[in-house]
N, C-alpha and C positions, 0 to 999 in steps of 0.2 A: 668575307671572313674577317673576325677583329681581331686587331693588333696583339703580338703577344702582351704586351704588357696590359690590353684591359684584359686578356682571359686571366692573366696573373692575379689582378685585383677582385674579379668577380668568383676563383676559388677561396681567395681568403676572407672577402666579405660571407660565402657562403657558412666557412669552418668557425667563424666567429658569431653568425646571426643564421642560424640554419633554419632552415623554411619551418613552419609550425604549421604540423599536419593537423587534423581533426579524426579523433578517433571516435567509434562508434559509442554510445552509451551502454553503460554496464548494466547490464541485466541481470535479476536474481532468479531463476526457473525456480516457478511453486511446487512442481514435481507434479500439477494435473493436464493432463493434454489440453485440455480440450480449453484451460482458462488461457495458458501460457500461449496456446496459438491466435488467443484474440489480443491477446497483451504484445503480440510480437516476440516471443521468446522467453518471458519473465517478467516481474516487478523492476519496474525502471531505479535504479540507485541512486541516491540522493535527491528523489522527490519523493510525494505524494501520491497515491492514489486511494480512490473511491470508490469503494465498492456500498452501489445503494438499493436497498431492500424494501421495496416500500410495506409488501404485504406481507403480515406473518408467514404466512403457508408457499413463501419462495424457495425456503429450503436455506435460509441464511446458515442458522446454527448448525443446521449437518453441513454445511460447504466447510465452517469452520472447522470442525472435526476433523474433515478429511485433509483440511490445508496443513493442520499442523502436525497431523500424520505423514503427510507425503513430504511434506518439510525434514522430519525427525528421518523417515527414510533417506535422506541426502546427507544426514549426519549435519544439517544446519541446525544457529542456534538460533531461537523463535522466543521473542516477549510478547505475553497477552495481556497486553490492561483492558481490565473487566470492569468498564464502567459502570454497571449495576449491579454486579456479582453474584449473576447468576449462570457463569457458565459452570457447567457437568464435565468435567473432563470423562473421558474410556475407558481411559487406561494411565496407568504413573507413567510421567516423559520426562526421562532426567537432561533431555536438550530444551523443557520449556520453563520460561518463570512465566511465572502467574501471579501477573500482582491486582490482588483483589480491590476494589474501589465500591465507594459506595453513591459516588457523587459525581458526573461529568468532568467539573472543574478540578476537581481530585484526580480524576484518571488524566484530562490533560496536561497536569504539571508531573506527572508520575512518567507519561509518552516524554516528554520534554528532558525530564532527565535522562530516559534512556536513550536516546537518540545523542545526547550531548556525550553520553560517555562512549560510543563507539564499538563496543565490543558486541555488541549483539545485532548482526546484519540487516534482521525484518524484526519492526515492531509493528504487532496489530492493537489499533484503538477501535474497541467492541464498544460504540454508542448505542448500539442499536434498539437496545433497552429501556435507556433513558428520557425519561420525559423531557416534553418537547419545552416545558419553564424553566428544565436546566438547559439544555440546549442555547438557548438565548441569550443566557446570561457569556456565554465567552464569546468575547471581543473579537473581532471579524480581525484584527489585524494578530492575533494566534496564532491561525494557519500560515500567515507569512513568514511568520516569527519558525514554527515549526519544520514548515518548509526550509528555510535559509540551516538549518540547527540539521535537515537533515544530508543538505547538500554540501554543507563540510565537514561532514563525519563521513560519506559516501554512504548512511545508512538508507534502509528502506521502511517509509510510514504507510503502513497498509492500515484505512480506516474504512470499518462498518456503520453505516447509519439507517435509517428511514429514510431520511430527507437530505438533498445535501447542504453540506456545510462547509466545505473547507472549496473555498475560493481560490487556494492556490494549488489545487490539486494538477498535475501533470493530465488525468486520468479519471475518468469517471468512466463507472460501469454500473450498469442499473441491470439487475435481474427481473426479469420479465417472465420467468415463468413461474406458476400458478400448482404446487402441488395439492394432489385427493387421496383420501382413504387409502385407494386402491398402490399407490404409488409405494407407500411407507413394506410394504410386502418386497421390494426388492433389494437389492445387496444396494450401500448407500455409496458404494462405487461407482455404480451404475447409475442413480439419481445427481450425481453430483454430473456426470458426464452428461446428463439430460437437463441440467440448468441451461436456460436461456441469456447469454449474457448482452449485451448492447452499451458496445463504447464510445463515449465521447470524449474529443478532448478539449480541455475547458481553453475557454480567453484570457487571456493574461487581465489581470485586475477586474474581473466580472467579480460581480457583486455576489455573497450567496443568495439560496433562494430558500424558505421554508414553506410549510403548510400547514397551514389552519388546521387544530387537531377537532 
Protein backbone atom coordinates (compact mmCIF):
# COMPACT_ATOMS: atom_id res chain seq x y z
CA UNK A 1 0.00 0.00 0.00
CA UNK A 2 1.80 3.62 -0.72
CA UNK A 3 2.24 6.04 1.73
CA UNK A 4 -0.43 8.74 2.29
CA UNK A 5 1.38 11.37 1.16
CA UNK A 6 2.26 9.71 -2.38
CA UNK A 7 -1.57 8.91 -2.76
CA UNK A 8 -1.77 12.69 -1.82
CA UNK A 9 0.47 13.66 -4.76
CA UNK A 10 -0.73 11.31 -7.40
CA UNK A 11 -4.62 12.92 -6.81
CA UNK A 12 -3.36 16.29 -7.55
CA UNK A 13 -0.92 15.41 -10.34
CA UNK A 14 -4.10 13.71 -11.62
CA UNK A 15 -6.64 17.03 -11.11
CA UNK A 16 -3.87 19.12 -12.61
CA UNK A 17 -2.81 16.70 -15.82
CA UNK A 18 -5.81 14.37 -16.13
CA UNK A 19 -5.28 11.46 -18.27
CA UNK A 20 -6.26 12.26 -22.16
CA UNK A 21 -8.55 9.72 -23.29
CA UNK A 22 -9.07 9.05 -27.02
CA UNK A 23 -12.41 9.38 -28.41
CA UNK A 24 -13.85 7.74 -31.35
CA UNK A 25 -13.96 9.69 -34.80
CA UNK A 26 -16.94 11.62 -35.78
CA UNK A 27 -18.99 10.28 -38.21
CA UNK A 28 -21.35 12.09 -40.55
CA UNK A 29 -24.28 9.24 -41.54
CA UNK A 30 -25.20 9.75 -45.32
CA UNK A 31 -28.75 8.64 -44.46
CA UNK A 32 -28.03 5.27 -47.09
CA UNK A 33 -27.83 1.92 -45.27
CA UNK A 34 -26.18 0.16 -47.19
CA UNK A 35 -23.10 2.97 -48.03
CA UNK A 36 -22.90 3.99 -44.27
CA UNK A 37 -22.48 0.31 -43.11
CA UNK A 38 -19.26 -0.10 -45.39
CA UNK A 39 -18.17 3.43 -44.23
CA UNK A 40 -18.59 2.11 -40.53
CA UNK A 41 -21.40 4.46 -39.70
CA UNK A 42 -20.84 7.59 -41.93
CA UNK A 43 -18.40 9.94 -43.67
CA UNK A 44 -15.34 10.13 -41.40
CA UNK A 45 -15.03 14.12 -40.23
CA UNK A 46 -12.30 16.02 -40.90
CA UNK A 47 -11.00 13.89 -43.81
CA UNK A 48 -11.27 12.81 -47.09
CA UNK A 49 -13.01 10.29 -48.94
CA UNK A 50 -13.25 8.83 -52.33
CA UNK A 51 -15.67 7.61 -53.84
CA UNK A 52 -14.42 6.09 -57.56
CA UNK A 53 -16.43 5.56 -60.55
CA UNK A 54 -14.66 4.22 -63.21
CA UNK A 55 -17.48 3.22 -65.66
CA UNK A 56 -20.34 5.43 -66.67
CA UNK A 57 -23.02 2.88 -66.30
CA UNK A 58 -22.04 2.52 -62.20
CA UNK A 59 -24.80 4.39 -61.28
CA UNK A 60 -22.59 7.48 -59.96
CA UNK A 61 -25.01 10.26 -60.84
CA UNK A 62 -28.15 8.56 -59.49
CA UNK A 63 -25.95 7.60 -56.17
CA UNK A 64 -25.51 11.27 -56.05
CA UNK A 65 -29.20 12.13 -56.35
CA UNK A 66 -29.96 9.94 -53.70
CA UNK A 67 -27.09 11.03 -51.29
CA UNK A 68 -28.30 14.59 -51.24
CA UNK A 69 -31.69 13.47 -50.79
CA UNK A 70 -31.14 11.39 -47.89
CA UNK A 71 -28.79 14.14 -46.58
CA UNK A 72 -31.74 16.85 -47.05
CA UNK A 73 -33.82 14.24 -45.21
CA UNK A 74 -31.50 14.55 -41.96
CA UNK A 75 -32.07 18.22 -42.22
CA UNK A 76 -28.18 18.38 -43.06
CA UNK A 77 -26.41 21.04 -44.87
CA UNK A 78 -24.73 19.63 -48.28
CA UNK A 79 -22.26 21.80 -50.92
CA UNK A 80 -21.98 20.34 -54.42
CA UNK A 81 -19.10 21.70 -56.53
CA UNK A 82 -20.06 20.64 -60.04
CA UNK A 83 -16.87 20.45 -61.58
CA UNK A 84 -18.28 20.31 -65.05
CA UNK A 85 -21.68 21.60 -64.58
CA UNK A 86 -23.56 19.22 -65.51
CA UNK A 87 -25.52 18.07 -62.73
CA UNK A 88 -29.56 17.79 -63.02
CA UNK A 89 -30.86 18.38 -59.72
CA UNK A 90 -34.92 16.62 -58.95
CA UNK A 91 -36.03 18.68 -57.28
CA UNK A 92 -35.45 22.54 -55.50
CA UNK A 93 -33.30 21.66 -51.92
CA UNK A 94 -33.23 24.76 -49.92
CA UNK A 95 -30.38 22.69 -47.60
CA UNK A 96 -28.05 22.50 -50.92
CA UNK A 97 -25.67 25.06 -52.58
CA UNK A 98 -24.78 24.19 -55.85
CA UNK A 99 -21.94 25.97 -57.00
CA UNK A 100 -21.68 25.53 -60.59
CA UNK A 101 -17.85 25.16 -62.15
CA UNK A 102 -16.87 24.86 -65.35
CA UNK A 103 -13.18 23.84 -64.90
CA UNK A 104 -11.58 21.26 -62.31
CA UNK A 105 -9.22 23.81 -60.98
CA UNK A 106 -12.23 26.07 -60.46
CA UNK A 107 -14.28 23.60 -58.52
CA UNK A 108 -11.08 22.87 -56.36
CA UNK A 109 -10.46 26.26 -54.99
CA UNK A 110 -14.45 26.69 -54.85
CA UNK A 111 -14.14 22.99 -52.34
CA UNK A 112 -11.19 24.97 -50.53
CA UNK A 113 -13.09 27.69 -49.68
CA UNK A 114 -15.94 25.89 -48.33
CA UNK A 115 -14.32 23.61 -46.33
CA UNK A 116 -12.25 26.71 -44.73
CA UNK A 117 -15.39 28.51 -43.81
CA UNK A 118 -16.94 25.79 -41.72
CA UNK A 119 -20.41 26.04 -41.82
CA UNK A 120 -21.41 23.55 -44.17
CA UNK A 121 -20.59 19.88 -42.62
CA UNK A 122 -20.22 17.63 -46.18
CA UNK A 123 -18.88 19.03 -49.16
CA UNK A 124 -19.02 16.98 -52.30
CA UNK A 125 -16.27 17.49 -55.21
CA UNK A 126 -18.27 16.05 -58.54
CA UNK A 127 -14.84 15.43 -60.89
CA UNK A 128 -16.26 12.87 -62.37
CA UNK A 129 -16.96 14.56 -65.49
CA UNK A 130 -14.03 16.25 -66.10
CA UNK A 131 -11.33 15.54 -68.29
CA UNK A 132 -8.57 13.63 -67.57
CA UNK A 133 -6.05 17.18 -68.90
CA UNK A 134 -7.80 18.98 -66.39
CA UNK A 135 -7.31 16.47 -63.96
CA UNK A 136 -3.43 16.62 -64.12
CA UNK A 137 -2.98 19.89 -64.00
CA UNK A 138 -3.79 20.14 -59.91
CA UNK A 139 -0.82 19.66 -57.86
CA UNK A 140 -0.66 16.42 -55.96
CA UNK A 141 0.10 18.43 -52.80
CA UNK A 142 -3.82 19.84 -52.97
CA UNK A 143 -5.33 17.01 -51.55
CA UNK A 144 -3.00 17.58 -48.58
CA UNK A 145 -3.60 21.01 -48.37
CA UNK A 146 -7.42 20.06 -48.60
CA UNK A 147 -7.16 17.41 -46.33
CA UNK A 148 -5.44 19.48 -43.50
CA UNK A 149 -8.40 22.72 -44.39
CA UNK A 150 -10.76 19.81 -43.60
CA UNK A 151 -9.50 18.42 -40.36
CA UNK A 152 -9.69 21.86 -38.79
CA UNK A 153 -12.82 22.84 -39.57
CA UNK A 154 -14.16 19.09 -38.52
CA UNK A 155 -15.66 19.37 -41.96
CA UNK A 156 -16.50 16.39 -44.47
CA UNK A 157 -14.75 16.36 -48.28
CA UNK A 158 -16.64 13.74 -50.11
CA UNK A 159 -15.09 13.46 -53.69
CA UNK A 160 -16.25 11.82 -57.04
CA UNK A 161 -13.84 10.83 -59.63
CA UNK A 162 -13.06 8.22 -62.54
CA UNK A 163 -9.72 7.67 -61.40
CA UNK A 164 -8.38 8.46 -58.25
CA UNK A 165 -6.75 11.40 -57.16
CA UNK A 166 -6.65 12.63 -53.99
CA UNK A 167 -3.74 10.84 -52.04
CA UNK A 168 -4.68 11.89 -48.89
CA UNK A 169 -7.94 10.51 -48.90
CA UNK A 170 -8.89 8.56 -45.44
CA UNK A 171 -11.15 6.35 -47.79
CA UNK A 172 -11.46 5.05 -51.01
CA UNK A 173 -14.45 3.35 -52.40
CA UNK A 174 -14.48 2.31 -55.90
CA UNK A 175 -18.05 1.10 -57.36
CA UNK A 176 -17.83 -2.08 -58.89
CA UNK A 177 -21.15 -2.48 -60.18
CA UNK A 178 -22.13 -2.52 -63.65
CA UNK A 179 -25.79 -1.09 -64.38
CA UNK A 180 -28.21 -2.46 -67.80
CA UNK A 181 -31.30 -1.37 -69.59
CA UNK A 182 -33.29 -3.47 -67.56
CA UNK A 183 -31.94 -1.99 -64.19
CA UNK A 184 -33.16 1.77 -64.92
CA UNK A 185 -37.05 0.21 -64.52
CA UNK A 186 -36.64 0.23 -60.81
CA UNK A 187 -37.26 2.70 -57.87
CA UNK A 188 -33.60 4.48 -57.77
CA UNK A 189 -33.94 3.43 -54.13
CA UNK A 190 -33.46 0.37 -54.85
CA UNK A 191 -30.54 0.60 -57.36
CA UNK A 192 -28.70 2.77 -55.16
CA UNK A 193 -28.98 -0.09 -52.36
CA UNK A 194 -27.70 -2.58 -55.14
CA UNK A 195 -24.47 -0.58 -55.84
CA UNK A 196 -21.44 -2.57 -55.24
CA UNK A 197 -19.19 -0.68 -53.13
CA UNK A 198 -15.33 -1.97 -52.30
CA UNK A 199 -13.19 0.04 -49.71
CA UNK A 200 -9.95 0.71 -49.24
CA UNK A 201 -8.06 2.51 -47.06
CA UNK A 202 -5.25 4.43 -48.66
CA UNK A 203 -1.25 4.71 -47.29
CA UNK A 204 -0.36 7.57 -45.76
CA UNK A 205 1.84 9.54 -48.54
CA UNK A 206 0.93 7.03 -51.52
CA UNK A 207 1.31 8.65 -54.56
CA UNK A 208 -1.92 9.04 -56.80
CA UNK A 209 -2.52 6.99 -59.51
CA UNK A 210 -4.20 7.78 -62.94
CA UNK A 211 -5.14 6.17 -66.19
CA UNK A 212 -4.45 6.47 -69.63
CA UNK A 213 -7.64 7.85 -71.22
Amino acid sequence: MAPPKIVELRQVLARRFPPQTVTPASLAATGLPSLDQILGGGLLRGAVTQIIAPLPSTGATLFLQELIHALRAQAQLVALVDGADCFEPVSAADHLLWVRCRYALEAVKAADLLLRDGNIPVTILDLKQNREAELRKIPGQTWYRLQRVAEEAQTTLLLLTRHPLASSAAMNLYVRSALVHDDLSSFSSALVAALCFQAQRRKPFQEPAYAEM
